[in-house]
N, CA and C atoms as an extended XYZ file, in Angstrom:
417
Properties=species:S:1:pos:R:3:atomname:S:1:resname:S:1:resid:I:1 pbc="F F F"
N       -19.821       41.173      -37.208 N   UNK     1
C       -20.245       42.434      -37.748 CA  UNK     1
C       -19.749       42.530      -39.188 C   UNK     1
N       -20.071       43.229      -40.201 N   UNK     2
C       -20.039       43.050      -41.383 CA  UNK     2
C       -18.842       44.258      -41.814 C   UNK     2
N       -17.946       43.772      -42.681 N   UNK     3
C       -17.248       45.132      -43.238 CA  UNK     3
C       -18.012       46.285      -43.161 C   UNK     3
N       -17.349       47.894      -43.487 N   UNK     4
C       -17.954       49.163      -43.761 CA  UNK     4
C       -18.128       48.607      -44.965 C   UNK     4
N       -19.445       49.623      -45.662 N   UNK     5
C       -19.366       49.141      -47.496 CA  UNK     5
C       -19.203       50.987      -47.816 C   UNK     5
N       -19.252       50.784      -49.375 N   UNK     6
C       -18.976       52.203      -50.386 CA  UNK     6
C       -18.700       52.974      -49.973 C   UNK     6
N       -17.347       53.094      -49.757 N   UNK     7
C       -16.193       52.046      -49.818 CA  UNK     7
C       -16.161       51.325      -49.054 C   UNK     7
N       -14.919       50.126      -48.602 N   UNK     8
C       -14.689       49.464      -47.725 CA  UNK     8
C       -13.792       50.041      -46.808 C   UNK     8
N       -13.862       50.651      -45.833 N   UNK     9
C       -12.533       51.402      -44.844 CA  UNK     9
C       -12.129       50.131      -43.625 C   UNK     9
N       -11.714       50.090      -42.835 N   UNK    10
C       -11.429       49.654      -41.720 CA  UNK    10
C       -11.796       50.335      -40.753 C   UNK    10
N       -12.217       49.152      -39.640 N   UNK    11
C       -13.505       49.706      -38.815 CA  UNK    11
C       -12.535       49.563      -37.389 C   UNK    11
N       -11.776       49.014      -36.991 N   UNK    12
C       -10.662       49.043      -35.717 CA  UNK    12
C        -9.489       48.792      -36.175 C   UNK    12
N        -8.849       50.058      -35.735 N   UNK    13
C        -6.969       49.787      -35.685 CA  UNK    13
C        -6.420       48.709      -35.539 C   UNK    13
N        -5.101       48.187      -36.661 N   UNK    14
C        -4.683       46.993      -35.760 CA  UNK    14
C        -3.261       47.407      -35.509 C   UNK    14
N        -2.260       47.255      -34.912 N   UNK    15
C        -1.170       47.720      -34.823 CA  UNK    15
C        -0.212       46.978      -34.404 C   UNK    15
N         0.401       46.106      -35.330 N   UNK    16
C         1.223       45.228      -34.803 CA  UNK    16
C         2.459       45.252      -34.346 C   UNK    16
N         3.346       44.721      -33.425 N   UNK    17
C         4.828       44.910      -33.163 CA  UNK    17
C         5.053       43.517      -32.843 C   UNK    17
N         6.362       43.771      -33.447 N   UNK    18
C         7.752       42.593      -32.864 CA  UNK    18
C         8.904       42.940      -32.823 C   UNK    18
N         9.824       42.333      -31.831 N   UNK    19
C        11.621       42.307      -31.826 CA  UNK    19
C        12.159       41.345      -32.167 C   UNK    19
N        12.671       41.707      -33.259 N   UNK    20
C        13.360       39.846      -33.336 CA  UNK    20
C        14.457       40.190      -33.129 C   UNK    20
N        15.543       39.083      -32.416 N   UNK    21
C        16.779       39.200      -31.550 CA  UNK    21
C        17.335       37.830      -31.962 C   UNK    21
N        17.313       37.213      -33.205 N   UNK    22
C        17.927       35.803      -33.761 CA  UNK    22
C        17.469       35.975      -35.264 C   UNK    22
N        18.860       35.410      -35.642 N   UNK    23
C        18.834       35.571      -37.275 CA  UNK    23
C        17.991       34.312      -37.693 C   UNK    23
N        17.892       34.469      -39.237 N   UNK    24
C        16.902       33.295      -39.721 CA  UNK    24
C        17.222       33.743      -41.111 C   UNK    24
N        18.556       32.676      -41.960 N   UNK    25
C        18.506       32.768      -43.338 CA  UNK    25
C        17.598       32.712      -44.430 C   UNK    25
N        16.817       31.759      -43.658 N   UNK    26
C        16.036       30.575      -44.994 CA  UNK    26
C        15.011       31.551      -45.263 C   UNK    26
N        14.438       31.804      -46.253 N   UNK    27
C        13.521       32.576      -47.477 CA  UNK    27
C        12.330       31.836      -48.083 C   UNK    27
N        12.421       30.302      -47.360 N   UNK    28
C        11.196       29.724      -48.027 CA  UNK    28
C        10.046       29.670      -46.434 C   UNK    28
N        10.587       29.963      -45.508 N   UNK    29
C         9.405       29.750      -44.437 CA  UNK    29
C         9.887       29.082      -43.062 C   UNK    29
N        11.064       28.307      -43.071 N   UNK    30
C        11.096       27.376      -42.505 CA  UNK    30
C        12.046       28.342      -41.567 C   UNK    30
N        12.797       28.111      -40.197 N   UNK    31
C        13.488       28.412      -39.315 CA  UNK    31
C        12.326       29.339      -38.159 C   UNK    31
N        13.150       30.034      -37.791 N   UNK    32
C        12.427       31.005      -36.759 CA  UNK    32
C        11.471       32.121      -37.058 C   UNK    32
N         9.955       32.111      -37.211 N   UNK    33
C         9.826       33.361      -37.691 CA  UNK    33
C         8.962       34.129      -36.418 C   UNK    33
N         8.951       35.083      -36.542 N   UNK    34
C         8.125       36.121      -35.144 CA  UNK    34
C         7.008       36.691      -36.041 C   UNK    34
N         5.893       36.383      -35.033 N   UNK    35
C         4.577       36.917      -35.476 CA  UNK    35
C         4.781       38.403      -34.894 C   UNK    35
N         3.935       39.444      -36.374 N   UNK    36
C         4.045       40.699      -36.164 CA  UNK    36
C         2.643       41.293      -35.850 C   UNK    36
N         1.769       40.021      -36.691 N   UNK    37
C         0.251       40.948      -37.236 CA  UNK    37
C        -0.858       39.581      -37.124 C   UNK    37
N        -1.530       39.733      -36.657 N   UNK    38
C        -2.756       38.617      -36.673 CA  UNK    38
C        -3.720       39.798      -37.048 C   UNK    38
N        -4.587       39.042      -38.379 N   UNK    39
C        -5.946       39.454      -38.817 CA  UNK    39
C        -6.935       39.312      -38.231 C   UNK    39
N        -7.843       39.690      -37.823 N   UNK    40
C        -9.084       40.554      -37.024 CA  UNK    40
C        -9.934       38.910      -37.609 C   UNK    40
N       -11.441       38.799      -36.784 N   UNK    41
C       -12.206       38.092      -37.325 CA  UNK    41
C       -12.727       37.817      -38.381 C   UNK    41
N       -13.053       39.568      -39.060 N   UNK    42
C       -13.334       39.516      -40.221 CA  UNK    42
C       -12.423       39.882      -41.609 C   UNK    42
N       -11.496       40.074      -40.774 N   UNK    43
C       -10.270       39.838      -41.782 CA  UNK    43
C        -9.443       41.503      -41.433 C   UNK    43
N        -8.545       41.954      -42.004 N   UNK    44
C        -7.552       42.791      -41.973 CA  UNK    44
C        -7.017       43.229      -42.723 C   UNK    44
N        -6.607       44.908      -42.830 N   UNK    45
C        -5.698       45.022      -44.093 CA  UNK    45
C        -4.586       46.201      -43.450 C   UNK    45
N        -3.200       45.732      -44.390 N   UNK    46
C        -2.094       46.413      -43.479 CA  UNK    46
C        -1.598       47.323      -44.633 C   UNK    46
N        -1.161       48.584      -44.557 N   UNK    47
C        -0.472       49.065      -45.236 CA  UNK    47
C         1.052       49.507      -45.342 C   UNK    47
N         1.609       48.981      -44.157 N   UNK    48
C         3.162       48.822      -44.429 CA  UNK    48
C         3.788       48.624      -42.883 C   UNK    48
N         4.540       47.861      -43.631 N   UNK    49
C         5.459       47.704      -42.135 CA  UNK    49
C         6.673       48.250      -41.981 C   UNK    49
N         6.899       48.837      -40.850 N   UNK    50
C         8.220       49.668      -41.296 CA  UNK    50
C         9.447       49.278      -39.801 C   UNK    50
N        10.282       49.088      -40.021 N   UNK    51
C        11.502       48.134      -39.309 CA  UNK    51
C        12.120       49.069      -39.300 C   UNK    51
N        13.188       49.112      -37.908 N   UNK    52
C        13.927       49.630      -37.561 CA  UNK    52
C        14.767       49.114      -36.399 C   UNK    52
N        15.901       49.751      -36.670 N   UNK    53
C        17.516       49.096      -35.987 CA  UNK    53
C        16.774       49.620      -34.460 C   UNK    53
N        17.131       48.505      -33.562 N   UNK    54
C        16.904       49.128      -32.061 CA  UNK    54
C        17.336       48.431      -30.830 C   UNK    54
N        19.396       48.838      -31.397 N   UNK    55
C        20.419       48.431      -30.811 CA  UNK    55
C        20.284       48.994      -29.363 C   UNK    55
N        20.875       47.832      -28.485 N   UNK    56
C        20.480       48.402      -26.839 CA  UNK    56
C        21.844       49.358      -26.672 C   UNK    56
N        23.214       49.562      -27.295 N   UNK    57
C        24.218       50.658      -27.109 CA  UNK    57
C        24.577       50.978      -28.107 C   UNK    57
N        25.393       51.863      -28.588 N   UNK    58
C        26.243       52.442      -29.800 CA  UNK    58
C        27.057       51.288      -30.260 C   UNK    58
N        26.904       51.062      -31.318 N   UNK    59
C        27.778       50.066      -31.984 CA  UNK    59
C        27.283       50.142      -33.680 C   UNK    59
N        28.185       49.558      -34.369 N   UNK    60
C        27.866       49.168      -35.966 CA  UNK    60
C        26.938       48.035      -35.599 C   UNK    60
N        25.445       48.565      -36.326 N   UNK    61
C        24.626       46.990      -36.621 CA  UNK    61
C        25.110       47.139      -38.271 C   UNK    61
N        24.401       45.173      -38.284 N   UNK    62
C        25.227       44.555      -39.405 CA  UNK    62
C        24.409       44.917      -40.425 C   UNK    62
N        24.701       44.670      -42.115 N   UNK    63
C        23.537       45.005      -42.990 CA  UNK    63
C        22.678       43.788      -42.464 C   UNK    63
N        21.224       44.061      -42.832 N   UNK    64
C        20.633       42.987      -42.896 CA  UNK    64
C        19.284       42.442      -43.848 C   UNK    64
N        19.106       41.463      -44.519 N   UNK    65
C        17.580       41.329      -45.317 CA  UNK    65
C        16.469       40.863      -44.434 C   UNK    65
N        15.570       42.037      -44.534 N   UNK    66
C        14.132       41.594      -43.391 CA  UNK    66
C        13.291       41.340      -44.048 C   UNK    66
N        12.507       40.129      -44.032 N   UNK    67
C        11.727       39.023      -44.812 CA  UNK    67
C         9.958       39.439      -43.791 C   UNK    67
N         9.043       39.233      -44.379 N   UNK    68
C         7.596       39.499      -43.996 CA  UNK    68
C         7.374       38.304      -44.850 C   UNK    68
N         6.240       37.286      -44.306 N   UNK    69
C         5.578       35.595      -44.952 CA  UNK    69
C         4.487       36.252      -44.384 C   UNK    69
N         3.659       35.647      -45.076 N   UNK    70
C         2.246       35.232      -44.949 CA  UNK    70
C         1.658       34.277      -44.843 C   UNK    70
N         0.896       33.823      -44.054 N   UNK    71
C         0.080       32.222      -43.434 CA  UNK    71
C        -1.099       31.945      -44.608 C   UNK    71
N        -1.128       30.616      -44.100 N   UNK    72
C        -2.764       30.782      -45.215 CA  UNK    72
C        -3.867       31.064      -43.799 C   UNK    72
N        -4.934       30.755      -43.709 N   UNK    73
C        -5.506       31.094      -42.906 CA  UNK    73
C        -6.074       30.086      -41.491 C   UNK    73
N        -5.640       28.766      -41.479 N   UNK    74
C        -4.954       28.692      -40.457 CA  UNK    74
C        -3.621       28.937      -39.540 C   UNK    74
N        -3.096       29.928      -39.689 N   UNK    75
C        -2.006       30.247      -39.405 CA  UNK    75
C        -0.659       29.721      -39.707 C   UNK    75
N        -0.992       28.886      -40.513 N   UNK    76
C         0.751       27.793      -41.035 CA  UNK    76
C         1.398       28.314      -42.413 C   UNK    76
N         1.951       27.319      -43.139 N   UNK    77
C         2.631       27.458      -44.124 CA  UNK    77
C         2.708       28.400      -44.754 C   UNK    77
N         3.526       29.829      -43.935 N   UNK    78
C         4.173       30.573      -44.678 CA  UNK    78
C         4.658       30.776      -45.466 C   UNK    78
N         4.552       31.548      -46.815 N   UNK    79
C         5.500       32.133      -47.831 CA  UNK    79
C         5.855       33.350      -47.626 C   UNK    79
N         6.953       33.731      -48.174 N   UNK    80
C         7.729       34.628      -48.396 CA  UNK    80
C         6.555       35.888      -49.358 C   UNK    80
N         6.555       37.321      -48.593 N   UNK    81
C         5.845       38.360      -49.341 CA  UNK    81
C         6.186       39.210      -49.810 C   UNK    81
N         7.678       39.580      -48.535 N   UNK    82
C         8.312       40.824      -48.932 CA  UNK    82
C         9.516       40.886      -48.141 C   UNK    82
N        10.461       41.415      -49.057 N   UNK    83
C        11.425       41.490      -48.320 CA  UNK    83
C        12.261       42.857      -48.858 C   UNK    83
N        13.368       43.280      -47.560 N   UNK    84
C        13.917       44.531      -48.138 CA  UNK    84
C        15.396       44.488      -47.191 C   UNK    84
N        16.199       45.493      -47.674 N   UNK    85
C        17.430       45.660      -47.375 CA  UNK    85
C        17.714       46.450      -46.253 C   UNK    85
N        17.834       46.149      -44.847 N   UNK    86
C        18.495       47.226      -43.778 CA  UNK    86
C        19.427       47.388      -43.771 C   UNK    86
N        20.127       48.419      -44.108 N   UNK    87
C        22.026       48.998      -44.249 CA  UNK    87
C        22.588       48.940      -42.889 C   UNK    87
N        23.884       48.778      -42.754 N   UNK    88
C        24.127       48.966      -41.288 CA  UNK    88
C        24.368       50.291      -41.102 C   UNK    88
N        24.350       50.680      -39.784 N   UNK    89
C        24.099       51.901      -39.208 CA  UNK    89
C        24.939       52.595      -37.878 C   UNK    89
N        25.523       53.029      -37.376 N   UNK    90
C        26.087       53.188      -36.103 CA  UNK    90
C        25.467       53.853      -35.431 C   UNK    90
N        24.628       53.891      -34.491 N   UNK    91
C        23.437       54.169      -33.579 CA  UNK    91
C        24.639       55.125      -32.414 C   UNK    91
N        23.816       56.411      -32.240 N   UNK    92
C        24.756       56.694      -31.044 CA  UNK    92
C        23.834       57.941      -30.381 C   UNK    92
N        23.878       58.933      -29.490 N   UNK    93
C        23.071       60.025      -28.677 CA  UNK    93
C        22.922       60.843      -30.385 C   UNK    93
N        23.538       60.887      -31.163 N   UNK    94
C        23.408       61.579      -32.325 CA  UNK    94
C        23.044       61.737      -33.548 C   UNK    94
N        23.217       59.992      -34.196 N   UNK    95
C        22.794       59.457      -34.925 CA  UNK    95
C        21.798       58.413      -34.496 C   UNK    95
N        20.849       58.194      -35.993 N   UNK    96
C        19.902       56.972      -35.730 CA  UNK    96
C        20.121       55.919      -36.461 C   UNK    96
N        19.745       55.290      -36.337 N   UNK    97
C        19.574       53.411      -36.538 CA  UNK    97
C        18.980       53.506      -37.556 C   UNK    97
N        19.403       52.519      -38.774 N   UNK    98
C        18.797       52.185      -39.891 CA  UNK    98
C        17.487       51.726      -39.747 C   UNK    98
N        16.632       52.606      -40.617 N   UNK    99
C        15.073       52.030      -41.069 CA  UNK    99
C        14.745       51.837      -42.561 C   UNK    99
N        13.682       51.331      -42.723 N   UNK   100
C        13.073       50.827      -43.945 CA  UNK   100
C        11.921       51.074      -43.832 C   UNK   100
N        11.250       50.955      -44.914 N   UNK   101
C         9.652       50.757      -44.962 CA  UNK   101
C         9.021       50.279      -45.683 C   UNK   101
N         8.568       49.113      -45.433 N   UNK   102
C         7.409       47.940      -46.975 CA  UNK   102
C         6.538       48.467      -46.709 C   UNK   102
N         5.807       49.062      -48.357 N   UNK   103
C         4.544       49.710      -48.214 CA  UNK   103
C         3.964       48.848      -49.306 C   UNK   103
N         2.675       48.247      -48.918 N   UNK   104
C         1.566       47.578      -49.694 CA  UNK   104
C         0.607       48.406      -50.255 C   UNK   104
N         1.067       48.609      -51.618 N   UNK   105
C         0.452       49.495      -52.436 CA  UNK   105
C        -1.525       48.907      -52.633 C   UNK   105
N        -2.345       49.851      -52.254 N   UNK   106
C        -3.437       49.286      -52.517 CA  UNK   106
C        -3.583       48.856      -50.775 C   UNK   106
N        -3.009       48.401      -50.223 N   UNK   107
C        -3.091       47.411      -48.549 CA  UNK   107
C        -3.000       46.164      -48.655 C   UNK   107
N        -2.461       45.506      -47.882 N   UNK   108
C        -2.618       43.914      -48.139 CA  UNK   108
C        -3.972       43.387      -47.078 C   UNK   108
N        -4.478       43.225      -47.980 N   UNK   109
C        -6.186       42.489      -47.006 CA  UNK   109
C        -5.550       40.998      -46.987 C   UNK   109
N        -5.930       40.889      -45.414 N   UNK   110
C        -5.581       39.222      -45.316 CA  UNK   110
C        -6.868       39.298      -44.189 C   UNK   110
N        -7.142       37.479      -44.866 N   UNK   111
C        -8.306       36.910      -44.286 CA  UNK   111
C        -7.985       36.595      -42.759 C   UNK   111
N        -9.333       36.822      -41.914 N   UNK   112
C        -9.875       35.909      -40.537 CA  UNK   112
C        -8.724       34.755      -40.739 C   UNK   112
N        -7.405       34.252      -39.564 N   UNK   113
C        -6.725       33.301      -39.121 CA  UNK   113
C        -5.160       33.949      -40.098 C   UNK   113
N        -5.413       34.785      -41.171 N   UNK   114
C        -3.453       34.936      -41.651 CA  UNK   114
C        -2.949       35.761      -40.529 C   UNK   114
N        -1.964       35.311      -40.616 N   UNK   115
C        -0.800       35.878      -39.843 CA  UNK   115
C         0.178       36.809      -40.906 C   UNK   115
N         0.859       37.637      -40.421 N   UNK   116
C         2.305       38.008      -41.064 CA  UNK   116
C         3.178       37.799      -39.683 C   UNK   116
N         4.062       37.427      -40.707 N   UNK   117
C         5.443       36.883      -39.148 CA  UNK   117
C         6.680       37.347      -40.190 C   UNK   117
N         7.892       37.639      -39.346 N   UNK   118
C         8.713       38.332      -39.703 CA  UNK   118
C        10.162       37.790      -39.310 C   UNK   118
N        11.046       38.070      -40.133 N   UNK   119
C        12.603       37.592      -39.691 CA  UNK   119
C        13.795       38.288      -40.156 C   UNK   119
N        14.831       38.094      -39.994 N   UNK   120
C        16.268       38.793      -40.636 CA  UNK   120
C        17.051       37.732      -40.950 C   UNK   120
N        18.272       38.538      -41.925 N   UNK   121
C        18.905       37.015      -42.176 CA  UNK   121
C        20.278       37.541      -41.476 C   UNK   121
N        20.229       38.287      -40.130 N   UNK   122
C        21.476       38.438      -39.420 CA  UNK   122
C        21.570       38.742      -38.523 C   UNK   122
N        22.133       38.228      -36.842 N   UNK   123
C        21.856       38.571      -35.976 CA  UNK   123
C        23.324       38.311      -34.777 C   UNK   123
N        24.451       39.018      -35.185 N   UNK   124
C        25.595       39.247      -34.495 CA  UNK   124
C        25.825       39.576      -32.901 C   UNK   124
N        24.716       40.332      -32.656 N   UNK   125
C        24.735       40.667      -31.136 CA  UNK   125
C        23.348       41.996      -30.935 C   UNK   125
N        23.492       42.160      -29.379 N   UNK   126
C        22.835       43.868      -29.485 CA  UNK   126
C        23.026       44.598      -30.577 C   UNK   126
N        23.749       45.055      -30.805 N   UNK   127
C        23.902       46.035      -32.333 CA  UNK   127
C        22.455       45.446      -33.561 C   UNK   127
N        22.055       44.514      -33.258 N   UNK   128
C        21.385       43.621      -34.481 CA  UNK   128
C        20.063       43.604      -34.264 C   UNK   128
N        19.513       43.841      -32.603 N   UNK   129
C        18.219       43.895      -32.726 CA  UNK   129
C        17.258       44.965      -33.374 C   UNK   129
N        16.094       44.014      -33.901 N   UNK   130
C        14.997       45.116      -35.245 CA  UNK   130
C        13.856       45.040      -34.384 C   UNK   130
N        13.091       46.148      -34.495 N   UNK   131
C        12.034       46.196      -34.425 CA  UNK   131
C        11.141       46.683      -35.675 C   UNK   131
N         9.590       45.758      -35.629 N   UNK   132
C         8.952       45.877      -36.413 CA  UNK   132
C         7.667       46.095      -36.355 C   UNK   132
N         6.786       47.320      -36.998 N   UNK   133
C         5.594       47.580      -36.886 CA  UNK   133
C         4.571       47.554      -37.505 C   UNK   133
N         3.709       46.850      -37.852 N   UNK   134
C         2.800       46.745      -39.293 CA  UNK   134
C         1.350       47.380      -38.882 C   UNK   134
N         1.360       48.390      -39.884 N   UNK   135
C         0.620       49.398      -39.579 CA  UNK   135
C        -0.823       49.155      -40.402 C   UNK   135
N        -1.795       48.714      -39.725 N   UNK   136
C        -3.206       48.458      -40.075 CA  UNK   136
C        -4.591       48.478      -39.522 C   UNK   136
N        -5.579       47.377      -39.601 N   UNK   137
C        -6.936       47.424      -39.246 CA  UNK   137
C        -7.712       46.850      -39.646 C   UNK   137
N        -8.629       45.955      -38.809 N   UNK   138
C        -9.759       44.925      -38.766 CA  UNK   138
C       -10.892       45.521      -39.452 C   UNK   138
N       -11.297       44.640      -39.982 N   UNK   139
C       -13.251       44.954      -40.992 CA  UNK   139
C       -13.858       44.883      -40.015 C   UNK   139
């Protein structure tokens, strides 16, 4: 089926999630990464992903840098797109868990087969698990 035209909107929701529960230093692609977002047939565009601490008890999570790559369009060789700073946080019945939010100014349109996959560069225990949501929609 063909994109909407004048303008171009998005024609089905896409709504991606992941937990990542293992750290992953490296910044060029390589180690562990968790797929968040697969692009639609006719391609996809996301306008931000937004992460958040989602420790299973009360404890200090650690700071951490959460990295978003992009595939080419067979799904491989990731680069690095975006990355941002999660503060640590002490999660408890009262307080909440550190969040962030990468917002793709304009949307990031990625073609039929990209992926976005996602990682942290710290992962100490429960206190450390992120969740991540990339908020978009298929042509």
């Amino acid at each position: 089926m063909p994109a909407n035209t004048t303008p171009i909107f998005v024609l089905t929701p896409n709504v991606g999630q992941a937990r990542v529960t293992a750290a992953n230093t490296a910044s060029e692609g390589s180690g562990t990464l968790t797929t968040l977002f697969t692009a639609g047939a006719n391609g996809s565009r996301v306008d931000r992903v937004t992460v958040r601490n989602a420790q299973v008890s009360a404890a200090a999570s650690s700071a951490n840098v959460v990295r978003v790559f992009i595939t080419d369009t067979s799904g491989s060789n990731p680069r690095l797109y975006a990355e941002a700073a999660l503060p640590t946080a002490t999660r408890s019945t009262s307080v909440i868990g550190a969040t962030t939010t990468i917002t793709f100014l304009g949307g990031l349109v990625l073609a039929s087969g990209q992926l976005l996959s996602v990682c942290q560069s710290v992962y100490a225990g429960a206190q450390d698990q992120v969740d991540y949501t990339a908020e978009g929609g298929d042509y």
